[in-house]
N, C-alpha and C positions, 0 to 999 in steps of 0.2 A: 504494500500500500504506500504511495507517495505520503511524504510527511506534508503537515498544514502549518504554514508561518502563523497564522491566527493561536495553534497551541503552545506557541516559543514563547518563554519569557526570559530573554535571553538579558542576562548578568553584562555588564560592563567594569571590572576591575579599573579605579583610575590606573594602576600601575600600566595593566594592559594597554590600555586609551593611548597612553606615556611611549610605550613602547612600539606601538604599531603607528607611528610616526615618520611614517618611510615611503618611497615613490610606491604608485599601483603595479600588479602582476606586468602590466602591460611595459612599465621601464623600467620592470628588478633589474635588469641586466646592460642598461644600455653606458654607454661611453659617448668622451669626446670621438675616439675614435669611429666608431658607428654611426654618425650622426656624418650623415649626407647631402651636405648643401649645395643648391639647386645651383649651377654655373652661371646663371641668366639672373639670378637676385646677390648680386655681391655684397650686397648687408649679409647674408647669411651667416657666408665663410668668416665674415668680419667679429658677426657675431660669436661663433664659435670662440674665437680665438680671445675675445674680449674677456667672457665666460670661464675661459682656461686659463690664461691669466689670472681671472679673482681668484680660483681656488690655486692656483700657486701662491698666492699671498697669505692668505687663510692656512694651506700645508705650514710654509715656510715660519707663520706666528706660531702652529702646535708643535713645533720643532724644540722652543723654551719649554717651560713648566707649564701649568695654567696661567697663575699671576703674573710670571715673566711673560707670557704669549699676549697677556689682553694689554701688559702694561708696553709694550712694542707697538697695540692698536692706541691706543688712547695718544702716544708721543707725536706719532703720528698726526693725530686729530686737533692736538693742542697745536703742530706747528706749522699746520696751513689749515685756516680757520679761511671757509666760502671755497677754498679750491682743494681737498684736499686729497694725499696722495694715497690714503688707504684708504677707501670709501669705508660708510658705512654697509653701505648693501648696491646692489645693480636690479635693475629694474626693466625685463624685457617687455616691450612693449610691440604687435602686432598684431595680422590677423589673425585668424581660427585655423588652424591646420599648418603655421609653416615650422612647425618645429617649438618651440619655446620650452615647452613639458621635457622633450628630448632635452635639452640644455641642461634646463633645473634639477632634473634629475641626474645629468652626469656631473653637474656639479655636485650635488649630494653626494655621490659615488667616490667624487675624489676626494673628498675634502674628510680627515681622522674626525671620529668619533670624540666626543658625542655630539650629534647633529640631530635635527628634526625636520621632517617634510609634512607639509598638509596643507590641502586648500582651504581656500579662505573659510567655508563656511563651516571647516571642522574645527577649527580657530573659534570660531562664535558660541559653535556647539562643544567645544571645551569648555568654555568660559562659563556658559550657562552650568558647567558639573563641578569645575572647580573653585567659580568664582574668580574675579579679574587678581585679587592680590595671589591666588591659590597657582593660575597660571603664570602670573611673569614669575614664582617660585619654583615651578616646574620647568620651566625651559630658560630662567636665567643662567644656566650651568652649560649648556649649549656652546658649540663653537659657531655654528651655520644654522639657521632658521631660514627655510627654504616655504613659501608660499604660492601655491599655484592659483591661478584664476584668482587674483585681487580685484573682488568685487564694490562697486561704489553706487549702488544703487538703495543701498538700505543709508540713511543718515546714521542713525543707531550703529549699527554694524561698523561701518567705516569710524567712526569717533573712538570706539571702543580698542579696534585693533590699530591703529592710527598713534593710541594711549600705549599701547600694547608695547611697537615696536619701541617707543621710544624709552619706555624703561628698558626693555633690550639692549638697545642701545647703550643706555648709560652701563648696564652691566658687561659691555663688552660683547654681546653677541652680533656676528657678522647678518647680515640680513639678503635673501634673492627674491625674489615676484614676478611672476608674469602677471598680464592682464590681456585680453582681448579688447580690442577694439573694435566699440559697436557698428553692424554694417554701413547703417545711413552715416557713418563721420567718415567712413574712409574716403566715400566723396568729394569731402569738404577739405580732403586733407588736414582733418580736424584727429589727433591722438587721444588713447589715452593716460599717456604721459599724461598730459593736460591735467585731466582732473585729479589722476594721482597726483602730483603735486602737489596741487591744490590742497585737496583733502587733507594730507601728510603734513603741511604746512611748515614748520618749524625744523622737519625731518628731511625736508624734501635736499636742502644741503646735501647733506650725508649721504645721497644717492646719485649713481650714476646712471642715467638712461642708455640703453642699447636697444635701438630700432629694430626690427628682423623682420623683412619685407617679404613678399610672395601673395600667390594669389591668393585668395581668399573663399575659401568655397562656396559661404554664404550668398558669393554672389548670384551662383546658380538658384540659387531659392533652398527652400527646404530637403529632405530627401523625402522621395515620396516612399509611403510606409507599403508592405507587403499586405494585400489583404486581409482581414480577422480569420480566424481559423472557425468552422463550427464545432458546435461544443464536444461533437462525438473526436475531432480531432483533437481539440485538448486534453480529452479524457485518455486518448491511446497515448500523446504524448508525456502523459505524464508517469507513465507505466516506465519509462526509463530507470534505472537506477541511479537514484539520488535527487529524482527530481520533487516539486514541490506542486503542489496542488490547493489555488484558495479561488474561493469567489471573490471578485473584485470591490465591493460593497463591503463585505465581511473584513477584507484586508486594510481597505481604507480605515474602519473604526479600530483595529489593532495599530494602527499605527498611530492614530492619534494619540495612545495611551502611553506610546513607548518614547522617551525621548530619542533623537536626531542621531546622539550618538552611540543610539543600542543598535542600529541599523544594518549595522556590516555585522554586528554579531549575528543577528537574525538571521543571516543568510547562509550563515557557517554551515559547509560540508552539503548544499545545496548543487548542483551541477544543471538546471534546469528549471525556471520559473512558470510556472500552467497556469494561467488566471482565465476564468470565467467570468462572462457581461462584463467586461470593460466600458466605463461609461466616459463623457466628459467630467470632469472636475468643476465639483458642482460652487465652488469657491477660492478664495485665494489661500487659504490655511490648507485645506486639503492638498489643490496645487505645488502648494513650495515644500509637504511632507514627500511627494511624488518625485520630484527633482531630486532630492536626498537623497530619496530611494533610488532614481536611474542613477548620479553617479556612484553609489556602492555596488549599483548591477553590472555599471558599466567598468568600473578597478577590478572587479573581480571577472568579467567578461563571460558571464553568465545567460545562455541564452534566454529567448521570452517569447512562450507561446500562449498566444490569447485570442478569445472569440471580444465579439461586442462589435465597438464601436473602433475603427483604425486606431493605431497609436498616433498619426498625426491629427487628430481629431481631441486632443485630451483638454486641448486649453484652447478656448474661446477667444473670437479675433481681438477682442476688447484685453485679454491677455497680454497676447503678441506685441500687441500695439503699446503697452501700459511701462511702467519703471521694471516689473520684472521682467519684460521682454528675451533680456539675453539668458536667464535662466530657463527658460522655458524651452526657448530656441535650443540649446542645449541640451534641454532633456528628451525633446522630440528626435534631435538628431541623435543622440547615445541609445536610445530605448528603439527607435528603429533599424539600428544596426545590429540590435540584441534579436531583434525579428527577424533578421535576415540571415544570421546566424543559424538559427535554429531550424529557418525555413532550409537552410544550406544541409544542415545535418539530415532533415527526413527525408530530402530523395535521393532513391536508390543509387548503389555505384553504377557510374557510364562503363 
């Protein structure tokens, strides 16, 4: 019998929380060396190299003790105060798809222990378990805090982690970010550099921007989603081993009850997601628990077979359109690739 995430009450140890602060399956392995820049966007390679660099600075500070290593950062910082020659953190800034995750993650990679990776919104969903003094205590000891998808659509959010880095800062932790830049500004040749700055304010010094240019996929539009499955196919589907079986209603109220960052636990030693009546998201709270949920499906790379209603159909044009726009966009695209996966898997060998 497929197991029901609706029966999980799945534990989140802070220590574990702590611990599982590292790139997804998708770039346990990856390097500067691996990473493949496009000959035609020469920001790329530039970037790369920008990237490598930091973490040779970073190597070369854990080379000292601890205290000797931060107190090599901070000399630094005291003696070119608006230009200075150890940054505090880099700041990749582009579209959706040319790399950046690839970087962040090889930077994590190089750069000794102890370090932390997570995106932004697991950052938020820390805070809310640890509390803001509970987290700059957990990862003041850090060498690298590494942040993917730096999001600036929540005020709240941003002010919080904005607070965050800069006691970081002051304890000496080195700082990376990506952010994506929303479709309609690439137009305008509008970054978002820009608002990061902005938001960061006080912090924004301390950081050096790195461009990384390419096409942008978005510009195609969406991807379009694989048809819904009917129910007798979800139900064969889910006869897999390991896979998981809920009605989408019933799912949605067990989520609500679980905080944000029991989510990845949820899904532990799952190999397959079966959801029945897939509906739209009947609000915004539901919606952003939904997002959550695709990227833990999508770091874990878990496929997703469901009847209902398409998975590009989940969020209302009034959605698309609104501040959380580029979450959303995100989750349709993550969560239809999890469809396509899965639709990959059930026909037969050619």
């Amino acid at each position: 019998m497929p197991v029901r995430l609706v029966d999980r009450q799945p534990q989140a140890p802070v220590e574990s929380l702590i611990a599982e602060l590292t790139p997804p399956p998708l770039f346990a392995a990856v390097s500067f060396d691996s990473y493949r820049p496009d000959p035609g966007e020469p920001s790329q390679a530039l970037a790369c190299a920008a990237v490598r660099d930091f973490a040779g600075l970073l190597s070369a500070a854990a080379e000292g003790s601890g205290s000797a290593g931060r107190a090599w950062w901070r000399r630094g910082r005291a003696s070119h105060r608006g230009a200075p020659d150890r940054p505090a953190g880099i700041y990749l800034d582009g579209g959706f798809g040319v790399g950046k995750t690839h970087l962040l993650a090889s930077l994590w990679h190089a750069v000794p222990a102890p370090k932390a990776y997570a995106t932004f919104s697991e950052l938020t969903q820390l805070a809310g378990v640890l509390g803001f003094a509970g987290l700059v205590t957990r990862l003041s000891p850090m060498r690298l805090l590494a942040i993917d998808e730096f999001e600036l659509d929540d005020p709240g959010d941003t002010v919080l982690i904005s607070s965050l880095l800069a006691r970081l800062d002051e304890a000496g932790v080195r700082l990376a970010a990506t952010s994506n830049t929303l479709p309609d500004r690439l137009g305008e040749q509008r970054f978002a550099a820009e608002d990061f700055f902005r938001e960061i304010q006080a912090m924004a010094a301390r950081f050096t921007a790195i461009r990384v240019d390419g096409p942008d996929y978005r510009h195609r539009g969406l991807p379009a989603a694989p048809p819904p499955l009917a129910e007798a196919d979800v139900l064969r589907a889910a006869r897999r081993p390991g896979a998981s079986l809920d009605e989408f209603g019933q799912l949605l109220e067990h989520l609500a009850r679980l905080h944000p960052s029991r989510y990845g636990a949820l899904l532990d030693g799952v190999s397959q997601l079966c959801l029945t009546g897939v509906t739209p998201a009947p609000d915004q709270n539901v919606a952003l628990r939904l997002v959550v949920l695709a990227d833990r499906l999508y770091d874990r790379q878990i496929p997703l077979a469901c009847s209902g209603v398409a998975l590009d159909q989940l969020f209302s044009a009034e959605m698309l359109a609104g501040g959380y726009r580029q979450k959303y966009r995100r989750a349709i695209s993550r969560l239809v690739a999890l469809a396509h996966a899965a639709a990959g898997a059930r026909q037969p060998p050619g």
